[in-house]
C-alpha positions in Angstrom: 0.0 0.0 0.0 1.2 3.9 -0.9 0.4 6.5 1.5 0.7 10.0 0.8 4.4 11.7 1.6 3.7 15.1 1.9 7.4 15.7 2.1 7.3 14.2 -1.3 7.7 17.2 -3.4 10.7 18.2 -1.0 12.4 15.1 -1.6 12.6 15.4 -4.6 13.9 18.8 -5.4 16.4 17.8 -2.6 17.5 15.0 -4.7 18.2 16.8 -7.4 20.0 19.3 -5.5 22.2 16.3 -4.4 22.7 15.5 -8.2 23.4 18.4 -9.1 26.1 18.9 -6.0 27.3 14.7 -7.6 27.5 16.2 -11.2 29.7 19.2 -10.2 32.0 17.3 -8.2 32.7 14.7 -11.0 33.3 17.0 -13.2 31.0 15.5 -15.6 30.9 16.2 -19.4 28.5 17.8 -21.0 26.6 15.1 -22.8 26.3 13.8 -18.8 24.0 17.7 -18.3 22.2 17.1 -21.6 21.1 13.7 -20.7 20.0 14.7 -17.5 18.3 17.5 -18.0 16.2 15.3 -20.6 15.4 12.5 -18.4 13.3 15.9 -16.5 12.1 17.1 -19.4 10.3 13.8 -20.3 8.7 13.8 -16.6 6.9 17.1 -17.3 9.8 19.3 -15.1 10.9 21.9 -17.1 12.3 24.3 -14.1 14.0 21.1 -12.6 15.5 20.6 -16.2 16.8 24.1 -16.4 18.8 23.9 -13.4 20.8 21.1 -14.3 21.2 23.1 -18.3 22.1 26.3 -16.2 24.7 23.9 -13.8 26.0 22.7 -17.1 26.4 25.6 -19.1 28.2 27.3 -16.0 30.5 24.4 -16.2 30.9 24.0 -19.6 30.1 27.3 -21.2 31.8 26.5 -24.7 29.1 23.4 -25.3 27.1 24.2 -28.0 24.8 21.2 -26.9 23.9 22.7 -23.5 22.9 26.1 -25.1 20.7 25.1 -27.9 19.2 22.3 -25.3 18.7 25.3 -23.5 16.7 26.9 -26.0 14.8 24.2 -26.1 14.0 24.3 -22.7 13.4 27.9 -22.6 10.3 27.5 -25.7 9.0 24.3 -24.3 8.5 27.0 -21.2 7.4 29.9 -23.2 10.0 31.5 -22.6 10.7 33.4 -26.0 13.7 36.0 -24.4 15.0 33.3 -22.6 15.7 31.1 -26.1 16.7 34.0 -27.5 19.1 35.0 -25.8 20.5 31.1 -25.4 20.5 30.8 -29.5 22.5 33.7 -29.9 25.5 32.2 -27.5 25.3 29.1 -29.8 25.3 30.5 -32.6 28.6 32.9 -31.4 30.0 29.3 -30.1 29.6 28.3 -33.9 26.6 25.6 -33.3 25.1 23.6 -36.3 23.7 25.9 -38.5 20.8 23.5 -39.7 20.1 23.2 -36.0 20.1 26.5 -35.5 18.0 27.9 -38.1 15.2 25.2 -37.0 15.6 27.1 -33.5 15.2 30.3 -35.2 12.3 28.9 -37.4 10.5 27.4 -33.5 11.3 31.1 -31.7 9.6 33.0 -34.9 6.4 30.8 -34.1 6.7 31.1 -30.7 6.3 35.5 -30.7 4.2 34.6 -33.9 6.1 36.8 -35.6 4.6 35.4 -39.3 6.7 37.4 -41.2 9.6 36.1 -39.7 8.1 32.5 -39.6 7.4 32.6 -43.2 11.0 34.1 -44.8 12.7 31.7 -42.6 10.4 28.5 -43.5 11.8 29.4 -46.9 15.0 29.8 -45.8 15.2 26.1 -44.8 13.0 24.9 -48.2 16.3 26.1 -50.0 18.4 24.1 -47.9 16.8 21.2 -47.7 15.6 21.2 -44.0 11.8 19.9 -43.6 10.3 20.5 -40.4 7.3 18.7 -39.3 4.9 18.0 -36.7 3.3 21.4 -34.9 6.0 23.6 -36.9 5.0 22.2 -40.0 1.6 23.3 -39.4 2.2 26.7 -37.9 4.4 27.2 -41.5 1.8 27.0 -43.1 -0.4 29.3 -40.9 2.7 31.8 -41.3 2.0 31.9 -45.3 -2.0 31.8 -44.7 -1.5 35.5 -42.6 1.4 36.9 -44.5 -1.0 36.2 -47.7 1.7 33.4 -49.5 -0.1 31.0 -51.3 2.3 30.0 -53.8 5.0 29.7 -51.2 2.6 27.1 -49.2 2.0 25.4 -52.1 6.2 25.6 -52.7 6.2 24.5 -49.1 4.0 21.5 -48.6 5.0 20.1 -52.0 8.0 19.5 -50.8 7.1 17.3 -47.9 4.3 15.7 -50.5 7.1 14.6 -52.7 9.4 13.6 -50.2 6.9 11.5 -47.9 3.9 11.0 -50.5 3.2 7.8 -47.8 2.3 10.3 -45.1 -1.4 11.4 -45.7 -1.8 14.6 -43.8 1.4 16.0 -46.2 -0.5 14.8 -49.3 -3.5 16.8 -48.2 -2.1 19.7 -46.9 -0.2 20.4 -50.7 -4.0 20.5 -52.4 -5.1 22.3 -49.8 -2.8 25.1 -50.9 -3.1 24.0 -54.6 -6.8 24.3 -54.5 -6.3 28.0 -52.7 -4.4 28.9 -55.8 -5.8 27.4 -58.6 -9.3 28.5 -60.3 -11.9 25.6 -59.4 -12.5 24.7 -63.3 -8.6 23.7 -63.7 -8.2 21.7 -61.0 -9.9 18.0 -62.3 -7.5 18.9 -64.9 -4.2 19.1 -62.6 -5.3 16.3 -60.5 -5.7 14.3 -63.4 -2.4 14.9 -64.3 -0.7 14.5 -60.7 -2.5 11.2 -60.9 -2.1 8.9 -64.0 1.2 11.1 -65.3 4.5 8.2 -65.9 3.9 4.9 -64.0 1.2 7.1 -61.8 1.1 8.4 -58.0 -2.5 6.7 -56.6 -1.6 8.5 -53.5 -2.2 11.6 -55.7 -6.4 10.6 -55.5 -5.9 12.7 -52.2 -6.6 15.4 -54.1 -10.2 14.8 -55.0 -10.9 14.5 -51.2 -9.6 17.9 -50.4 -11.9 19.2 -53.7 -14.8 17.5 -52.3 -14.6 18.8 -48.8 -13.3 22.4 -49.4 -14.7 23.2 -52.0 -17.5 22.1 -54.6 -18.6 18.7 -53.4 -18.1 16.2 -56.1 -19.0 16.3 -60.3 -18.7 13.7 -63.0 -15.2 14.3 -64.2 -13.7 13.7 -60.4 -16.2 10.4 -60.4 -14.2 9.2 -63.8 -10.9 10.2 -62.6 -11.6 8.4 -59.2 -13.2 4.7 -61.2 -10.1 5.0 -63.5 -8.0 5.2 -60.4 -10.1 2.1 -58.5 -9.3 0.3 -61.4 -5.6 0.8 -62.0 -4.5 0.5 -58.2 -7.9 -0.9 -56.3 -5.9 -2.1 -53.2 -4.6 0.6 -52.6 -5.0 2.8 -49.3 -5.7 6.2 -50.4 -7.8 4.8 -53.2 -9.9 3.2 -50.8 -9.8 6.0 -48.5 -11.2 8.4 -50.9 -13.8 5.9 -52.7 -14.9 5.2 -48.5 -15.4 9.1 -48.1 -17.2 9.7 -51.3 -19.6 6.8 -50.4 -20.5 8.1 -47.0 -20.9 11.6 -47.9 -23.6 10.5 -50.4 -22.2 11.9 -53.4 -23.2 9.4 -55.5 -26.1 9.8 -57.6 -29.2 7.7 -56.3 -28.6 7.8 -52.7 -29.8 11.1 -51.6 -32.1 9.8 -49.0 -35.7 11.5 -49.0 -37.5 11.6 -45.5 -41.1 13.0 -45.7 -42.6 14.1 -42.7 -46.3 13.1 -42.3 -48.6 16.0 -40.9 -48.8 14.7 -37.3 -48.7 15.3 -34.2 -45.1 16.9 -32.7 -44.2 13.9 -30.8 -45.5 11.3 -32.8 -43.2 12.8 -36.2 -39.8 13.2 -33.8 -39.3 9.6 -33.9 -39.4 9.5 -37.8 -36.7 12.8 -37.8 -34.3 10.6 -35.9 -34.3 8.2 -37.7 -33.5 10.6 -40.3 -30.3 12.0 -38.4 -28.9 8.6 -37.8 -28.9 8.4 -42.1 -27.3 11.7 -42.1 -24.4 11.1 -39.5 -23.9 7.6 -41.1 -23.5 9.1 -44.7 -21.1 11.6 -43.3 -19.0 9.2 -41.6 -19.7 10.9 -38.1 -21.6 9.7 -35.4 -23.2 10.4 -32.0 -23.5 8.0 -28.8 -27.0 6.6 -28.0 -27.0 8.5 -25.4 -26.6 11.8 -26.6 -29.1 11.2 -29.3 -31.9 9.9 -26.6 -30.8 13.2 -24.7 -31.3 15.3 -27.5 -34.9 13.7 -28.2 -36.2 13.4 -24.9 -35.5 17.4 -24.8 -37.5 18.0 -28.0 -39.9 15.9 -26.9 -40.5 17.7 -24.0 -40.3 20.9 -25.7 -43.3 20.1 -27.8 -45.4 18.5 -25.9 -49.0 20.2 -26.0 -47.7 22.4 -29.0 -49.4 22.6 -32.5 -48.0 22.8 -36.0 -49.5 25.5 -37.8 -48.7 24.1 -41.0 -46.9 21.2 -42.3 -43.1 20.7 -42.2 -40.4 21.8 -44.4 -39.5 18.0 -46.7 -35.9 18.1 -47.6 -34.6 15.8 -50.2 -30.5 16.9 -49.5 -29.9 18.4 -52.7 -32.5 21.7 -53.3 -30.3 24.7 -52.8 -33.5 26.6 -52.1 -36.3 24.9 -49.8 -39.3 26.7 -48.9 -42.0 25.4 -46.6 -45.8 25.3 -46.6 -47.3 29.0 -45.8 -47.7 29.6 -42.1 -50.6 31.8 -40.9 -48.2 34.3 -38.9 -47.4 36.5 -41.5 -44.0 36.0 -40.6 -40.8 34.4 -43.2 -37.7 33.7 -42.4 -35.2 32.9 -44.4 -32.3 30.4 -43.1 -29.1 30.8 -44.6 -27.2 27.2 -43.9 -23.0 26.8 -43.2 -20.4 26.5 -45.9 -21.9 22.5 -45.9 -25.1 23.5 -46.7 -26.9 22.5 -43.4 -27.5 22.8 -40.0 -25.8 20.0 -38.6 -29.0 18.2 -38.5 -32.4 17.2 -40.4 -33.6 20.6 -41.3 -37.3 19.4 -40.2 -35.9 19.3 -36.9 -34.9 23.0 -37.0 -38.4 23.9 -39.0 -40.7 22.3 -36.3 -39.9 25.7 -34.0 -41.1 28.0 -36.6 -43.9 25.4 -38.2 -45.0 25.8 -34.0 -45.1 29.2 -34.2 -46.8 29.7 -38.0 -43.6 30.9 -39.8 -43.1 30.7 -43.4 -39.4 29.4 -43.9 -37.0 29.5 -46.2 -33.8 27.5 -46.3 -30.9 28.3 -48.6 -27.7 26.2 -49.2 -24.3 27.9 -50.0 -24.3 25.9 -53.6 -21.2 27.5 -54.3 -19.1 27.5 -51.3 -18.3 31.2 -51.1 -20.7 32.3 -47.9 -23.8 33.0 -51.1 -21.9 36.1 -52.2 -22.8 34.1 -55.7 -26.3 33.1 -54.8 -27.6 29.4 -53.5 -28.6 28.7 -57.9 -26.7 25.4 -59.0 -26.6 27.4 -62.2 -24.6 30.3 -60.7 -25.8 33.8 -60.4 -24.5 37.3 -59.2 -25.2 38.4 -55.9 -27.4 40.8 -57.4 -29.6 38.9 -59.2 -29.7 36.3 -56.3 -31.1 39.5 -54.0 -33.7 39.9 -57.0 -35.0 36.1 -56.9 -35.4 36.3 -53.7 -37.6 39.5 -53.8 -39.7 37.4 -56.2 -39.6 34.6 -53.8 -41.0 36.6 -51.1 -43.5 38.4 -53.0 -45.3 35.4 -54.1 -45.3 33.5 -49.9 -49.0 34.2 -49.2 -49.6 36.6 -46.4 -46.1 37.6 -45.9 -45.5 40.7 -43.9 -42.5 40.5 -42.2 -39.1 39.3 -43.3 -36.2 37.9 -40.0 -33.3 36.5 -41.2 -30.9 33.8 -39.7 -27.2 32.7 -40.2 -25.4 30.3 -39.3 -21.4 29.8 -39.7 -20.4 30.7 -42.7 -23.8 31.4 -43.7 -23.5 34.7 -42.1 -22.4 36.5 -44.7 -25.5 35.8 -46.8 -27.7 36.5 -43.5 -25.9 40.2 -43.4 -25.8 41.2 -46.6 -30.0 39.9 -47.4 -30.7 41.9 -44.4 -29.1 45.1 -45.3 -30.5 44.7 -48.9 -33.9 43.2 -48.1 -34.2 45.8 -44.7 -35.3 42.8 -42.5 -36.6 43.5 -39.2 -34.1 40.8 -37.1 -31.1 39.3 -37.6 -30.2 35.6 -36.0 -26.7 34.5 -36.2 -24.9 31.6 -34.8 -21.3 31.1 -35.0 -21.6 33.5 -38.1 -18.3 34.9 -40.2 -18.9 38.5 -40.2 -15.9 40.2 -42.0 -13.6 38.5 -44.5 -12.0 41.6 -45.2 -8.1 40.7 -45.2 -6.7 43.3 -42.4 -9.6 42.0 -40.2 -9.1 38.5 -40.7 -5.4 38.4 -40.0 -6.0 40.9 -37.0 -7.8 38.2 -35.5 -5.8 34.9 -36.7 -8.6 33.1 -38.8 -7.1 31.2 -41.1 -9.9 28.6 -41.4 -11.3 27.6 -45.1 -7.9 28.8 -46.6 -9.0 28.2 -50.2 -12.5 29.9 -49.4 -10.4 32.9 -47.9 -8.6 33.1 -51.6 -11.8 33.1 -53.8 -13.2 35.9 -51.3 -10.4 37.7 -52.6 -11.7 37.7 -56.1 -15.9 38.2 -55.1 -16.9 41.6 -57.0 -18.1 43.8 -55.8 -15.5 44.2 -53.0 -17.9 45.6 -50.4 -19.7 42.3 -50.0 -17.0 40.6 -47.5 -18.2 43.4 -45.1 -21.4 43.2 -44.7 -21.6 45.2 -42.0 -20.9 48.1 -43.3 -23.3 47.4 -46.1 -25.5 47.3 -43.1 -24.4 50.9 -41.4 -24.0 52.2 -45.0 -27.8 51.3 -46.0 -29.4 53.7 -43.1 -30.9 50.1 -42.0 -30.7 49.4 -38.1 -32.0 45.6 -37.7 -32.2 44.2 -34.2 -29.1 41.6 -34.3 -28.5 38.9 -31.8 -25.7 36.8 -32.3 -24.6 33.8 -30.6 -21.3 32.0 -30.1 -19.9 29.4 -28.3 -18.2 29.4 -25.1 -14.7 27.4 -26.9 -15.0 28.8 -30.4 -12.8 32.3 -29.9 -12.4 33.1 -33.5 -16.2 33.0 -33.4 -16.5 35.3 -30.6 -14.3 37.7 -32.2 -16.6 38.2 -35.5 -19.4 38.3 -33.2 -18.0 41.1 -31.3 -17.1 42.6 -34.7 -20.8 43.7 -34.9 -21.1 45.8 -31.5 -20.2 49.0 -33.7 -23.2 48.4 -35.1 -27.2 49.8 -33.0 -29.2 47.6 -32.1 -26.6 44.7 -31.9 -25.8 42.1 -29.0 -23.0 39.5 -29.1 -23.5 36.6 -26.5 -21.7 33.1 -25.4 -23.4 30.2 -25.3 -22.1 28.9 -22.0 -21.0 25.4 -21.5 -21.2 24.8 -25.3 -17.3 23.8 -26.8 -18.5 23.4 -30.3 -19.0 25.7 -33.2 -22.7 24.5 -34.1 -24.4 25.2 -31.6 -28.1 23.8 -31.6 -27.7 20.1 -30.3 -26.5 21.9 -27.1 -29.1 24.6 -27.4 -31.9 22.1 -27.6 -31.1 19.9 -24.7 -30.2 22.9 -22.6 -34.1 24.5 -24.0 -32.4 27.5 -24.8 -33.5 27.6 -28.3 -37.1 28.0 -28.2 -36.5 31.1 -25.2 -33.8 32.9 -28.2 -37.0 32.7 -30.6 -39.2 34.1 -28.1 -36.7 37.0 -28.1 -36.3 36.8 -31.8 -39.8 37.0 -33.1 -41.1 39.5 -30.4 
């Protein structure tokens, strides 16, 4: 049996004390300090592990190795003027210079100086150096907010070609390809990548970055992918990407269509479950039992003794523009979905707290990836003539009086800019983008949906990545309450972007760690009391 020492914490500094005191007196080299000082620093003790580097280095100041371990030290402690002074007596002591400019490359990350980050990242692509793990990804954040592209595509190609067995390498070079490249050529350059000499199947990587960054999948990316499940069919990217495409339901025929009979609230929750099982499972995602008989118990209660007041929205997964039966309230709102073209659920299960209150709704999907600055048309549109169908839209709703508008994610741009141009009374938003302007994001670190980010860059006209100031520029003032999540904070800075603005509130969802919200919304019945709020 172990009983609690609480001298514990004493003996064991003392003992290293005596070590210490051991080391000194036997004049031990320096290799002795370095290997000491890393036993510590794989127990988690960074201070202990210091002492025995600053023992060291006081013994042996010449030793290179103790000063660049002590660099090391000094990051993995935060310590940025710590490292850099350490580095600098290295590098006077004439250190490795490959070893050094690696150090350089880790203390430029850790003041995020991106500049700095960026020009030396290239400064170790011309020599050769490739450093990986959590520098190799904050690299590529460095070229993301210095506004690089081609230098991250220069960058990950590199590692692509030199470890094309290593997945996450693969992906992250067509992430930066597909940031750089107009969407139309890229089947084009994949197809090349691909079947070029002998071939590269690991090269089929690249449909799966085009299919979840950008415009879902299309028949020359299905021939490219059966020629490539023919030529190499056991092989695991191959299957990888063929497993994804299936589950997303890309394929034509499976869209799976779940009509909601006009019945009672509780009796039609069942059949909408059943629904978001389909939906997880074709997305490769899933939920426990348990959170899923949390989440219905909670609607269930929640409408209990409530009546529709018309029938439910019917989503067949593919309309980019859904509109419900007419509700008797007068009221329309139209729903502007995420960059996935959802709501991270059946979208009957979101319509039953506006078909409960007699709301008219209308759901839009971002067809085109590029937050409907293009319209939701699968034929393509300007943002101008999207605003104009939608006028139509509205004029023919029967009883319509009053428009509210809701975003969500990445749909908040859509949400903004329709309200400002369509002067709707109240504006929703959860989790919402709310400036893509270039200063603004790099002010705030959002690198998110880098290829996204690089189309935005081309959207004309120029003033529709800030749609609030479309909104202060159109005289409209719109009530605007917008929502975020307690562990999103990129999310709560574009919501806090809008407090310039009358009329507008920015709040965190407590207790809620993910950036769709409404699963926790709805068990927590916080949902229908924002509604009440909303639609008073």
């Amino acid at each position: 049996m172990v009983f609690f020492n609480p001298g514990g914490c004493r003996s064991q500094i003392s003992n290293n004390q005596r070590s210490l005191e051991q080391m000194k007196q036997n004049s031990v080299s320096a290799q002795d300090y370095a290997s000491k000082a890393k036993a510590l620093t794989v127990q988690g003790d960074h201070e202990a592990a210091k002492a025995v580097l600053l023992e060291g280095i006081s013994e042996r100041p010449k030793s290179t190795l103790l000063h660049l371990d002590m660099v090391r030290n000094a990051l993995a402690s935060n310590d940025a003027d710590r490292a850099e002074t350490a580095l600098e007596a290295a590098k006077d002591l004439g250190a490795d210079a490959e070893k050094t400019l690696v150090l350089d490359l880790r203390l430029a990350i850790a003041r995020q100086d991106w500049h700095a980050t960026a020009d030396i990242a290239q400064q170790c692509l011309d020599q050769g150096i490739l450093p990986v793990g959590t520098v190799f990804r904050q690299v590529i954040r460095s070229f993301r907010q210095t506004g690089q592209p081609a230098a991250e595509e220069e960058f990950t190609r590199a590692f692509a070609e030199k470890k094309p067995e290593v997945d996450s390498f693969v992906l992250a070079y067509y992430q930066a390809v597909c940031a750089n490249r107009a969407m139309e050529d890229l089947p084009a350059f994949f197809e090349k990548r691909i079947f070029a000499g002998n071939g590269a199947p690991h090269e089929v990587l690249s449909i799966l970055v085009y299919m979840r960054d950008h415009a879902g999948f299309s028949p020359q990316l299905s021939e490219l992918l059966e020629r490539a499940r023919k030529k190499w069919p056991d092989h695991p990217s191959v299957k990888k990407v063929l497993a994804e495409v299936e589950r997303s339901g890309f394929k034509a025929g499976e869209a799976v269509v779940i009509s909601v009979p006009e019945v009672s609230p509780v009796q039609s929750i069942p059949l909408l479950f059943a629904a978001y099982k389909v939906q997880l499972a074709t997305r490769g995602s899933s939920k426990s039992p348990e959170e899923l008989k949390l989440l219905r118990k909670a609607m269930e209660g929640q409408f209990a003794g409530k009546e529709f007041q018309r029938p439910l929205l019917v989503d067949d997964g593919t309309n980019p523009v859904l509109v419900s039966p007419p509700g008797p309230s007068g009221k329309t709102i139209l729903i502007f979905g995420g960059l996935r073209g959802d709501v991270g659920f059946p979208l009957a299960m979101l319509d039953m707290y506006f078909a409960t209150r007699g709301v008219t709704t209308v759901m839009l999907r971002d067809t085109h990836r590029d937050m409907y600055l293009t319209g939701a048309s699968p034929n393509g549109a300007t943002y101008s003539e999207f605003v104009t169908s939608l006028k139509n839209l509205i004029a023919t709703l029967p009883g319509h009086e009053e428009l509210y508008v809701m975003g969500i994610s990445g749909g908040g741009f859509g949400a903004m800019n329709v309200t400002a141009d369509l002067q709707a009374k109240h504006l929703l938003l959860y989790s919402a983008a709310t400036n893509a302007t270039e200063p603004f994001l790099r002010e705030i670190g959002d690198i998110r949906a880098a290829a996204l980010q690089q189309r935005l860059k081309k959207i004309q006209p120029k003033e529709l990545i800030d749609p609030k100031t479309r909104i202060m520029n159109a005289g409209h003032k719109p009530h605007i309450n917008s929502y975020y999540s307690e562990g999103q904070y990129i999310d709560k800075l574009h919501s806090e972007d809008l407090l310039s603005l009358e009329n507008a509130t920015s709040e965190m969802i407590e207790e809620c760690k993910v950036h769709i919200p409404f699963d926790h919304l709805i068990k927590s019945d916080l949902f229908d009391a924002q509604l009440d709020v909303f639609f008073a």
